[in-house]
N, C-alpha and C positions, 0 to 999 in steps of 0.2 A: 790691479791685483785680481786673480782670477782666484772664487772659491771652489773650493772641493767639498761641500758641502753637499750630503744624499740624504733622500729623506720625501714627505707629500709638502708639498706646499698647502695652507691654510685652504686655500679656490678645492683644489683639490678632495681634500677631505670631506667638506660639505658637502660636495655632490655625490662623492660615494656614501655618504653618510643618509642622504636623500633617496638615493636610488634605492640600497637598502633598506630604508624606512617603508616605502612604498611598495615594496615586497612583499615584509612582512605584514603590511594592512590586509594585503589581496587575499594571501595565505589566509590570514586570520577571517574573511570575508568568505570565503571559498571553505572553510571548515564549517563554518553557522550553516552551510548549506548542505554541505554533505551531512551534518546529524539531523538535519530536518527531515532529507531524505530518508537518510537510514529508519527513523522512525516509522514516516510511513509508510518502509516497506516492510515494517513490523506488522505493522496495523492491516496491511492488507492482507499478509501473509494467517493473520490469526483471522483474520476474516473468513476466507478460502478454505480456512481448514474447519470453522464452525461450519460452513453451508453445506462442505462434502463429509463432515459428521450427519448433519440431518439428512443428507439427502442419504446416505447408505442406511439408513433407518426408513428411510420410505420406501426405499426401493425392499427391504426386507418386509413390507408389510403388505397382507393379501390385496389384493385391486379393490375387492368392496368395499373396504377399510379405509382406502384414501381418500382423503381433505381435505380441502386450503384450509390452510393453520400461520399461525404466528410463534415467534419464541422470543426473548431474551439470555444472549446469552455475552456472559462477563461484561456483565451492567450497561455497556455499550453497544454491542452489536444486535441489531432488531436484524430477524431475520422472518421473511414472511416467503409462504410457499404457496404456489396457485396451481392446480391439477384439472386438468380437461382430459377428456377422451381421445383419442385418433384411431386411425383405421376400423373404425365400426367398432372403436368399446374395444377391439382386441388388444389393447395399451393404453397408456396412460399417458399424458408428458408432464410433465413435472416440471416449473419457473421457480429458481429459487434466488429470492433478491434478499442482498444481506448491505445493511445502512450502516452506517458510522461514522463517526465523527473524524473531518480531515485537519488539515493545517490551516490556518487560517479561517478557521467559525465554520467550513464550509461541511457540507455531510457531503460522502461519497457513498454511492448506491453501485455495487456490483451484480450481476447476474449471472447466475449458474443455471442446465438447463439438463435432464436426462428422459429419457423414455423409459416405461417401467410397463415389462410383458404380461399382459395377462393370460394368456393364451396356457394350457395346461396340458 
């Protein structure tokens, strides 16, 4: 008696059922890290934008006037600024390092850097 019967067989079904399972873990693995990232490329991004806020305020400031200074700014980000002289005092250079806190406990320290003319 031959049957005509269509359709998965049981064998069948579990492994597709498996394969898909294992999919969706990855998926689900692979998204925890894409929002990890996405964050801090938040964090860096507001970082970036506090350090070339101060730094276009230093650059707006006479040459005698400048300082190494420190800031806070949005409770997280320390941003500290170091100024030296170059070309004989006819400039300024301006380091500006901005900290914060990364993923994992860890702080990340970026550095921004400009020359600032004094020359008149």
């Amino acid at each position: 008696m031959v049957s005509d019967k269509r359709g998965f067989t049981l064998i069948e079904l579990t492994v597709a059922v498996t394969v898909f399972t294992i999919g969706v873990l990855g998926l689900l693995g692979t998204t925890a890290g894409i929002t990890r990232l996405l964050g801090s490329g938040d964090r860096v991004a507001t970082a970036s934008f506090y350090a070339e806020e101060r730094l276009e305020n230093i650059r707006a400031t006479d040459c005698d006037d400048l300082v190494n200074g420190t800031d806070t700014r949005g409770g997280i980000y320390q941003l500290k600024w170091e100024v030296t002289p170059v070309f004989g005092g006819n400039a300024q250079r301006v380091l500006m390092f901005v900290a914060y806190p990364a993923f994992s406990g860890l702080t990340r320290v970026d550095t921004l850097g400009t020359t600032v003319s004094c020359v008149i």
